[in-house]
Structure formats: structure tokens, C-alpha cells
N, C-alpha and C positions, 0 to 999 in steps of 0.2 A: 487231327486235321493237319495235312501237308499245308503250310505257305506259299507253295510255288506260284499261289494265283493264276490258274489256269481257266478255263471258263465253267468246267466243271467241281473246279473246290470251291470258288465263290458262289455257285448254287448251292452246295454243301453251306455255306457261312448264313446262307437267306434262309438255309430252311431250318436249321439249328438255328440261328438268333430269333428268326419271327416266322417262320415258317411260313413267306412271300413266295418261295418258289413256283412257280404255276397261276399267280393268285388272280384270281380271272377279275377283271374288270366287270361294272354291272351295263347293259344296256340302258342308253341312255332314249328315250322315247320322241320322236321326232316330233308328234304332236304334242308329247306335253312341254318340249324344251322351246319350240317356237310359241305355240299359243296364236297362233295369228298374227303375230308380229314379224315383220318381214324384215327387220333389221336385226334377228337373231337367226335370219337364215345362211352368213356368213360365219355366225357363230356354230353353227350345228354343222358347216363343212368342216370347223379346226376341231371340231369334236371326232370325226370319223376318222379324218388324216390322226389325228393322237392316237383313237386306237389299232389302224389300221399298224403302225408305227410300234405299237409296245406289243403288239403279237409278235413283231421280229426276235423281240428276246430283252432283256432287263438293260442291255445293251443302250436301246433307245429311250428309256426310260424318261431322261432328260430331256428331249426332245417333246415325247406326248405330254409330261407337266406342264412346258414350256407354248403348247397347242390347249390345253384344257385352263392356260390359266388365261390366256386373251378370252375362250369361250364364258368363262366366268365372271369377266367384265361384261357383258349383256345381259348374262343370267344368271345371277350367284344363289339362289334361291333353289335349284333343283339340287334333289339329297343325290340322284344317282352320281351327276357332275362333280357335287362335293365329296364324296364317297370317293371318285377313282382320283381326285385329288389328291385325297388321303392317302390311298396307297401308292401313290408315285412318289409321292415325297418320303415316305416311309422306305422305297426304293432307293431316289436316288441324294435325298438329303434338301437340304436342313432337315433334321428327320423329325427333331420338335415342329415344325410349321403343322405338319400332318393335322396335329390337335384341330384348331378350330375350325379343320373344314369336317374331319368325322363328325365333332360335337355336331353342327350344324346339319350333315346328312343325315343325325341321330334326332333329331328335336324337330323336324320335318316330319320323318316316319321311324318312329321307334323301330320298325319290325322291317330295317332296309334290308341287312344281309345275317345271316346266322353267325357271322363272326366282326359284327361290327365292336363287341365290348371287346374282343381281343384287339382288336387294332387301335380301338381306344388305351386301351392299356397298355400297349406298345409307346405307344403316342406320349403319354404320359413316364413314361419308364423314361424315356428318352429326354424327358426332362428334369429328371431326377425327382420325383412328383411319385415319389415309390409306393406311397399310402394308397392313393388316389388308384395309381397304376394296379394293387394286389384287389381293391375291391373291384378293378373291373375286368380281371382276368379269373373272376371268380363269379362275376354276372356270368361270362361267354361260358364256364363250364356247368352251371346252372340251365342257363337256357338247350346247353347240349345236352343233356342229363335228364329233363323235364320235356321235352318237344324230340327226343330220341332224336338228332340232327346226324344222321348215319356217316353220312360222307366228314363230317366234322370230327367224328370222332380222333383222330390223328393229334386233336389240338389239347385234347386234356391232359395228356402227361407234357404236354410242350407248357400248357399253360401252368401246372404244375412247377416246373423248370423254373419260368420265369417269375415266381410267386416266391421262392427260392431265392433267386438273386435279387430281387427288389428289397427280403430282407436284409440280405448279406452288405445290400447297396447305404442301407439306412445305417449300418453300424460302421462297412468304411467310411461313410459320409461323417458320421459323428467324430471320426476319429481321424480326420486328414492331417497328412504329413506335412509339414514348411516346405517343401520340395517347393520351386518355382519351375512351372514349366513354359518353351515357347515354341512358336512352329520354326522350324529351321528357317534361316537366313536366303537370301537371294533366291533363284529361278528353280530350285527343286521342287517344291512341289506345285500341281497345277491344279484344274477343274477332275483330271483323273485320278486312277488311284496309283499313289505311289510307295515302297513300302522296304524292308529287308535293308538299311543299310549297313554299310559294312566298310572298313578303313583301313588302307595298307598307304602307313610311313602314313603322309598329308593329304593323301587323295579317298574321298567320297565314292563310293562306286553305290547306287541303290537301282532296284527296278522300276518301270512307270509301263501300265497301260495306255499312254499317250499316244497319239497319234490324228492323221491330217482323216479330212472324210474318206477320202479315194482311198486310204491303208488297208489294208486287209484285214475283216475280224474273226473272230473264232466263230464257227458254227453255233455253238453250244447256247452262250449270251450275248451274242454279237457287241462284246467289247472288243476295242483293240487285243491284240496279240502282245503279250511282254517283252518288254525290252529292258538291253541295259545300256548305266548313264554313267556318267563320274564327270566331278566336277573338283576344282582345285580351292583349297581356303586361300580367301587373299586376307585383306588386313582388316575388317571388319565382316566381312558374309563370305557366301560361298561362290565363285566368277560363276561365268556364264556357262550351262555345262555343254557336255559333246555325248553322244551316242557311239558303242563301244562296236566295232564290228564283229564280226563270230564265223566259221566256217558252215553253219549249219545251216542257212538257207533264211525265210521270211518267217514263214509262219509254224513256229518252234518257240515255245516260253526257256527262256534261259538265261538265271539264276546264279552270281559268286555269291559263294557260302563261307570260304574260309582258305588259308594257306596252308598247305601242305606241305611244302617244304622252300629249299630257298630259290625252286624255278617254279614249281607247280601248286596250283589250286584248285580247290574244290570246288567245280559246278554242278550245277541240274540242269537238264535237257529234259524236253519232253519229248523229245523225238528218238527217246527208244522203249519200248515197251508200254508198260505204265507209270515210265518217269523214272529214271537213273540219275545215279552218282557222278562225275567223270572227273577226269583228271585234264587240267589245260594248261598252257603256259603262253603267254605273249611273243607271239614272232611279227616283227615288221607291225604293229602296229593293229594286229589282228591275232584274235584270240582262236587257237587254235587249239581244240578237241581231239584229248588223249584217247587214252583205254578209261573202261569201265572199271571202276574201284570191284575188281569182281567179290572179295570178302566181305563188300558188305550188299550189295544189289543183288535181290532174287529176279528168278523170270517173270511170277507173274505179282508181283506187288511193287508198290510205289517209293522209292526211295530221295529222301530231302531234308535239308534244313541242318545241313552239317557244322559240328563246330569243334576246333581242336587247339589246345593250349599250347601255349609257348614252346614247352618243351617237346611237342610233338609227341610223347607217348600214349595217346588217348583219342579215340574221335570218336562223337557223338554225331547219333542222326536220328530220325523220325522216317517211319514205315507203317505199312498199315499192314503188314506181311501178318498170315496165318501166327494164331496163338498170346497175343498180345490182351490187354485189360480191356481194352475200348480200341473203335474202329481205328486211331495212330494211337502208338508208343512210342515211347524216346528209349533206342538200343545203344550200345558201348562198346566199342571194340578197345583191345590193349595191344600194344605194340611190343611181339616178346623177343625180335631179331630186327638187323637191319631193313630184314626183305619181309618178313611176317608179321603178320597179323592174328591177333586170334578172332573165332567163330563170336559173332555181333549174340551179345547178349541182353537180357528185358530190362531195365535200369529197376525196375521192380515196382509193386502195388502202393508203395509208400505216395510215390510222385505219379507213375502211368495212374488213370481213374477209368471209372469204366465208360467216360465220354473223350474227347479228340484232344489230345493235346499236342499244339502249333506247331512250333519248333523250339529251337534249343539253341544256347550261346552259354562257352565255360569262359570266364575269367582267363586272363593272361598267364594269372599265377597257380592257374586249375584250382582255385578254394573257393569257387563260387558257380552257380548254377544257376540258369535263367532259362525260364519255359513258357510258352505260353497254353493254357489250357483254359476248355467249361468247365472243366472238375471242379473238384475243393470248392473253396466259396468266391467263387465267381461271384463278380456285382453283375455281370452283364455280356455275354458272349462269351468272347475270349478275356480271360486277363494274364495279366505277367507275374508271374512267381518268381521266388529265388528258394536257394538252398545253400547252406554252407558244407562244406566238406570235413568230417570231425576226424579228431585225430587215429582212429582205425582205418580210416580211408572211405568211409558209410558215406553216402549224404543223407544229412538233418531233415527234420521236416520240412515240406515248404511251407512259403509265409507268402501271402498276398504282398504285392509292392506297396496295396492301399492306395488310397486316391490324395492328387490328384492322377496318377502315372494310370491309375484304371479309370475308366469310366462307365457308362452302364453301357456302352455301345463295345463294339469290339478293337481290342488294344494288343499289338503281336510284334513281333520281329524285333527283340533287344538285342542292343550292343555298345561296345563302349569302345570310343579313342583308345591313344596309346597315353592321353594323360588321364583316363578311368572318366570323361566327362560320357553319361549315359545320351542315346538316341534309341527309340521306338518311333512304330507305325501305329495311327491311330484313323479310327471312322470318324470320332466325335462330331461334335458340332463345331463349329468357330473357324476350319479351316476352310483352304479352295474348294475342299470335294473331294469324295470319295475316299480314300485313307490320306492321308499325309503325314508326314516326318515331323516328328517332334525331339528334341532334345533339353536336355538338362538347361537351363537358365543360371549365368555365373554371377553372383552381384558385384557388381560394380568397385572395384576398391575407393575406400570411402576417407579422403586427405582432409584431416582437419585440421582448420585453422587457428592456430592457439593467439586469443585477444587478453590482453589483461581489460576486464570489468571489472564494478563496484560489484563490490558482491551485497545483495539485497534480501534478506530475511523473511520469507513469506510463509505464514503458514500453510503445510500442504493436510490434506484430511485423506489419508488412505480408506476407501469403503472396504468394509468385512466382507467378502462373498464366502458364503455359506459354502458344506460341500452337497452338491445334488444332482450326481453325477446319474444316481441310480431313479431317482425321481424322472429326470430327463431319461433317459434310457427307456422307461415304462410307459412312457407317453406316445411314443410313435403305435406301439402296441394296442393301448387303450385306444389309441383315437381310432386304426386298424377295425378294433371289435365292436366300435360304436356305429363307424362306418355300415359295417358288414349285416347288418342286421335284419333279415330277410323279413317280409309280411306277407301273409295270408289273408285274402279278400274276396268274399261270394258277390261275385257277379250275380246280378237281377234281373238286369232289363239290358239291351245293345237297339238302339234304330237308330236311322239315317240323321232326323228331324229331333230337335229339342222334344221331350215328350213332356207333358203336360203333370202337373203335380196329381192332377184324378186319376190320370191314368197309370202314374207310378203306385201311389195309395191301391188302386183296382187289385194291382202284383203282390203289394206289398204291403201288409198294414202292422209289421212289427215296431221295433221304436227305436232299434239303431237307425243314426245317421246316415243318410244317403249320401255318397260321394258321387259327382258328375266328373265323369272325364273324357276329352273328346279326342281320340287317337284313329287315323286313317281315314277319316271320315265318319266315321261311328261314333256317338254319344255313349258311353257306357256307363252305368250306374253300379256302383258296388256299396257293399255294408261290411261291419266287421275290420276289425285288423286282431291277425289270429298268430302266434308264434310258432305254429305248429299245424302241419295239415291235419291230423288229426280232430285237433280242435276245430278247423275250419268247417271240414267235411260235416262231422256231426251239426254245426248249426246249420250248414246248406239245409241237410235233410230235416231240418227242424224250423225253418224259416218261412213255409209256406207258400214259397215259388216251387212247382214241380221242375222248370227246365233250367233251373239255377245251378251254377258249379263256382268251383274254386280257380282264382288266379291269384299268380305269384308276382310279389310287388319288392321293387329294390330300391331306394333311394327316390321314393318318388317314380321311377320305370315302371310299368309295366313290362312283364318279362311273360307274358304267356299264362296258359294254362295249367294247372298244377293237376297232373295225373297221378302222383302218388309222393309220400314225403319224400323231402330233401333234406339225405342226411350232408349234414356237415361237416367239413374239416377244419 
């Protein structure tokens, strides 16, 4: 995956993180959202205006939540309205909020949309609720699997993916770093997304989709068009910043990646091809676009997310050019004259995987590697890797950075000062919106005051803690497989109206227990809990209802009809 945040790599980031792209909202019913109440007929206009609003593109996403959640102060009770709630916010953030209005669209009508357990499971992922989140990204591939949900199918290996990183998430989570992190200082970042920073001598320079209404947005997601910022460190934060000007015109994404030598640096421009390298240098106050790095940009592939060490023999960049592991790799060129370059080579299988990986940042002293990738074990989208450089010249394996520097949402664009203090781009939760900049957190030098006291004799009682590291480690698992535990139950009887005890006995006169459950309107009566459709089916056929069959039960849910076993993973 290139960084450049264009409007069409952030559809790439929705449909690889939770695969929102496209994700239709459900019609909301006019007569069932009024009911003959005339004071939600002002509510059912902010309902049309939201959707009318999030057909534009994910762009206004904010906007239609910000229309769907006044309509929800009149009527919070309708699953469709909670339902497209859910997915805006899974859009446009807090993306934990999402949870209690799915739950809520779910416990109204179990059977709202074919991919409601996945968005629950999203929902939950995002809150680091990893348990919670894998049993219910394993209801949504059940129910696709069981009811053949055709057009759904896309989501089983995605849901797969993300069942993946929720365990990956449970083991960084056990294992967090002392790292303190915080969101940068002063007026960087905003409600937009902001992302890529980058530091020559004291100055800031990062990207921001910001912009006023009247700006121009890209076709694509009708967000703003990228820009760039740079702001100056004063004596506590970062001042107030300015917008960098460019020869290239308004609507063109473009990106400082790195210095190239002692006039020129490395941009990205979208405004040649499908996204080039170029070489710029500052005249008067405006940045002014060189030639194209031609050794390493091809015709028809994307090139981005460059980074080149101190000593300038080296540059790294990410393409998605023919021959690579997965749709981006991270390539290498070596500088073998003052004027040449050699031919951009694969960094290799160790680190490229066969999913996207972001961009790329070397170390000052080039003995360090920083990438962002889904690969390897991902907790959650993208995260940030490192590698070291061993003494052959190879690089090491990568190693997750570990949380808190990953999260389960997506985490990209590392780099570091000229004093090694780290800065990343992060989606999580807790900031303004959309990505924001984060950096290293420095503690505080800590002046102690030396008092002469009596010194006082107290006994202290150290408690023994046991070691049970491995115990704990087994337990997110166990609770996992307790969770997960699927049931088989022969439906009997389904009518509108409570049915009568004679007239169940009439159907049924075995001696399992009758279960009454009233989902959609419907009263349904089931018997049995069976761990195997096998064993289900043969007591249908032996229970003495002829029009009797098997449904498949998760936690209490009702998940449908069971057409035939559900093998397990």
C-alpha cells in the first residue's frame, strides 16, 4: 500500500481494514420510522439529507452521522437508523462508538443485514474486545456459509484476516511496551486526517486533508485533496503552522518524503502518471518540481514513500510495479557513482509479504528499517515494523513495534528527529480524527529534593507472585473456545400469536423441552440442543413433526437455518 493518501489508496485502506468500501447503507422506512408521530417527520428529513450526503463518497461520512444522530434523538429504537449509525462511525470514527448502536440494530431484528456480525466484530476489534470481536467474525462467516449469502462471499477471507489479527492483538496487548505515547503538540492535527511527518534541521513539514467547504475534493471520496504544512518547534509545542506552496497547481496530492542531497528532495506528485517520485528544491518560498527520479519510477506503476540515509548511498521506496510479493513492496536502489544509480531492486520475501506494505523510513545511521505493513502479525491493519541491519549488510527479521505504538486500527508513516525522538501517523481512537500524529512522549526530568528525616522502621511484607505467565496466555484461548460454541436446534412450530400449550402437545408429544423464542415477529418453538448437525437432523426425522428442520444457534442468536454441517476452524 502507497501512503500518499490519495482518495483512491484510502478506499484501498476501508476495504482491506473492514472492507466499508461501497458499504450500502439499509433503507430506512418512512412509515415505520414516523408511526404517526408528526414530530419525527423532521427527523425522517435529517435521515434522507444523511443519505443523500454519504452517496457523495465516505468524504461526507461526518456529515450523514452528524444528520442520523439528531434523527436518533426522536427515534432511537429503529434497527435500520441504528444500523447506518453503526457504519458511519466505523467510517468516520470514534470507530469504538459504532458498538452499541449495531448491538441495538441486532436485538431489534437479529436478521437486519447479512453482515451485521461482521460489523459487530469490527466494532468490537476497535475496542480491543479481541475475544468478543473473533466470535463474531465467525457468527458472520457461519451465517455466509449456512444461508450461501453470494454476494457476501468477499468477507470470508477478510473475516479470516481479521480473526488473525485479533489474535496477534491479544499477544501484543499482553505484552505492551513502557513506550509513553502522545498526540503532537499545538495546531497539527485537526478533525482531518493528517499523516507522513518528516524533519529537516527544526522544521515539521507533514501532510493534512484539511480544508475549508468551498476547497476542492477529489472525485474518488470526496475528501479534501492533500496538502502540505510545516510548522516550527517553539519552546514548549509546535507554533502555529503555514501551508507550503508547490508549482503544480490545486488539485494534485503532494508529498516530502526525504532529502536528497544538500538543495534537493524527494516528493510525490500525483499528477504524473500513477504517481511519481520527483526531485524539488525551494526557490523564493515555493517549492519547485524537478525531473522525475527516472531510475526509479516506471510508466505504468505507482511510486512512493521514499527514504534515504545520511550518507546518501541508498534510497528506499515502495511501488506496486509488476513482480513484487503483494500488491506494494519496498525496493532499493544503491548509488555506485556520483551520477548513477543502480536498477531499483525487491528488498526481498523476508519483509515484502504477500499483503501491502505502507512505506518505509531508514535510520540516519542506515542500521535501522521502519515499514509499515498487513503482513507478519499485524494486530490490526497496518502496523509499523523495524529491522536491524546485520553485519553482512542483510536486514534481520522484522519485529512488530508492539503496542502501544500499534493499535488494532491502522498505524503508518514513521520517522524520527535529528535527536532519534520517534513520530507516527495513527487512525486510533482518542485523537481529533481521522489519522493524527503522534510522537514519542519524553519524561519529565525528575529534581529531587534531598531532606534529612528520621529515618523510621517499618515493616514492609513483599507478596510472592507466582509465575503464571503460561496459565494467563491459555486463557484468552479457553474463554475463545467457550465462546465459540455452536448449537443445533429442531424447530417445531413458528406462528404469529402465542400458541397454545394443546396445540404444541397436538405437534409435538416427545419430552424434550420446549424453547419459546420470539424473533421478527414470529413465536418460535425449538427442542434439542445438538453439537453436531448430524445428530440434529436424525432426531428431526425422529421427532414426529413432519415439517420440522434444524436451526443453527450461537450465543443465544439465532443464526438461521442449518442446511447442512458446519465444519469448523
Amino acid at each position: 500500500m502507497i501512503w500518499k493518501f490519495t482518495s483512491i489508496v484510502f478506499l484501498f485502506v476501508l476495504l482491506l481494514s473492514g472492507n466499508l468500501t461501497g458499504q450500502e447503507l439499509l433503507s430506512v422506512k418512512k412509515s415505520g420510522f414516523i408511526e404517526n408521530e408528526s414530530s419525527r417527520k423532521q427527523a425522517y428529513a435529517f435521515v434522507k439529507e444523511a443519505v443523500a450526503l454519504y452517496e457523495k463518497g465516505i468524504g461526507y461520512a461526518p456529515h450523514s452521522l452528524n444528520l442520523f444522530l439528531r434523527a436518533h434523538k426522536l427515534n432511537d429504537n429503529n434497527p435500520e437508523l441504528n444500523y447506518n449509525i453503526g457504519v458511519c462511525y466505523l467510517i468516520a470514527g470514534p470507530k469504538e462508538e459504532a458498538l452499541n448502536y449495531l448491538l441495538s440494530a441486532q436485538s431489534v431484528n437479529p436478521d437486519i443485514s447479512a453482515d451485521i456480525h461482521f460489523l459487530i466484530g469490527l466494532a468490537y476489534k476497535y475496542q480491543n474486545n479481541f475475544t468478543k470481536a473473533i466470535v463474531h467474525f465467525k457468527m458472520n462467516k457461519e451465517l455466509i456459509e449456512q444461508n450461501n449469502y453470494k454476494e457476501q462471499k468477499e468477507l470470508l477471507p477478510i473475516s479470516d484476516k481479521h480473526i488473525q489479527e485479533c489474535r496477534n492483538g491479544r499477544l501484543l496487548l499482553g505484552n505492551s511496551t513502557e513506550i509513553e505515547l502522545q498526540p503532537i503538540e499545538g495546531h497539527v492535527n485537526s478533525e482531518f486526517d493528517e499523516f507522513n511527518p518528516q524533519f529537516l534541521d527544526t522544521c515539521l513539514f507533514f501532510s493534512s486533508r484539511r480544508g475549508l467547504e468551498n476547497d476542492n475534493r477529489s472525485l474518488d471520496d470526496q475528501k479534501f485533496f492533500e496538502k502540505l504544512f510545516k510548522s516550527y518547534k517553539g519552546e514548549n509545542r509546535w507554533n502555529e503552522i503555514q501551508e507550503e506552496k508547490h508549482d503544480l497547481g490545486d488539485n494534485v496530492n503532494f508529498t516530502l518524503f526525504s532529502k536528497f542531497d544538500d538543495k534537493q528532495f524527494v516528493f510525490y506528485s500525483s499528477n504524473s502518471g500513477a504517481g511519481d517520485l520527483f526531485l524539488a528544491e525551494k526557490v523564493k518560498d515555493k517549492w519547485k518540481i524537478g525531473n522525475a527520479i527516472k531510475f526509479i519510477n516506471e510508466k505504468d506503476s505507482r511510486e512512493s514513500s521514499a527514504s534515504i540515509p545520511q550518507s546518501g548511498d541508498e534510497i528506499y521506496f515502495v511501488s506496486n510495479r509488476k513482480g513484487g510479493f503483494g500488491e506494494c513492496d519496498i525496493y532499493y536502489c544503491k548509488k555506485e557513482s556520483e551520477t548513477k544509480w543502480s536498477k531499483p531492486m525487491n528488498i526481498g520475501g523476508d519483509i515484502n509479504t504477500e499483503y501491502d506494505e505502507g512505506d518505509v523510513f531508514v535510520s540516519a545511521d542506515g542500521t535501522k528499517l521502519f515499514f509499515s505493513s498487513k503482513g507478519h502479525n499485524t494486530m490490526g491493519g497496518y502496523d509499523i515494523f523495524t529491522c536491524d541491519r546485520q553485519e553482512n549488510g542483510v536486514w534481520g527479521k522484522p519485529q512488530n513495534l508492539g503496542y502501544p505504538i500499534n493499535s488494532s486500527d491502522n498505524d503508518i508513516t514513521y520517522s524520527e528527529d535529528r535527536d532519534g525522538v520517534f513520530y507516527f501517523a495513527s487512525e486510533r481512537s482518542g485523537g481529533k480524527g481521522g489519522f493524527d500524529i503522534y510522537c514519542q512522549k519524553i519524561p519529565e526530568p525528575v529534581v529531587e529534593e534531598i531532606k534529612e528525616e528520621p529515618v523510621i522502621n517499618i515493616p514492609v511484607t513483599i507478596p510472592v507472585v507466582s509465575a503464571k505467565s503460561d496459565s494467563i496466555a491459555k486463557t484468552p484461548e479457553r474463554q475463545e473456545l467457550i465462546e465459540e460454541d455452536f448449537v443445533y436446534r429442531v424447530q417445531i412450530a413458528a406462528a404469529r400469536k402465542v400458541m397454545e400449550p394443546k396445540d404444541i402437545f397436538n405437534r409435538y408429544k416427545g419430552g424434550e423441552v420446549i424453547d419459546h423464542l420470539f424473533v421478527e415477529g414470529w413465536h418460535r418453538y425449538t427442542i434439542g440442543e445438538f453439537s453436531t448437525f448430524k445428530e440434529a437432523a436424525k432426531y428431526r426425522d425422529s421427532c414426529g413433526v413432519k415439517d420440522a428442520f434444524v436451526v443453527l444457534f450461537k450465543g443465544g442468536y439465532r443464526l438461521g437455518l442449518a442446511r447442512r454441517p458446519f465444519e469448523g476452524n
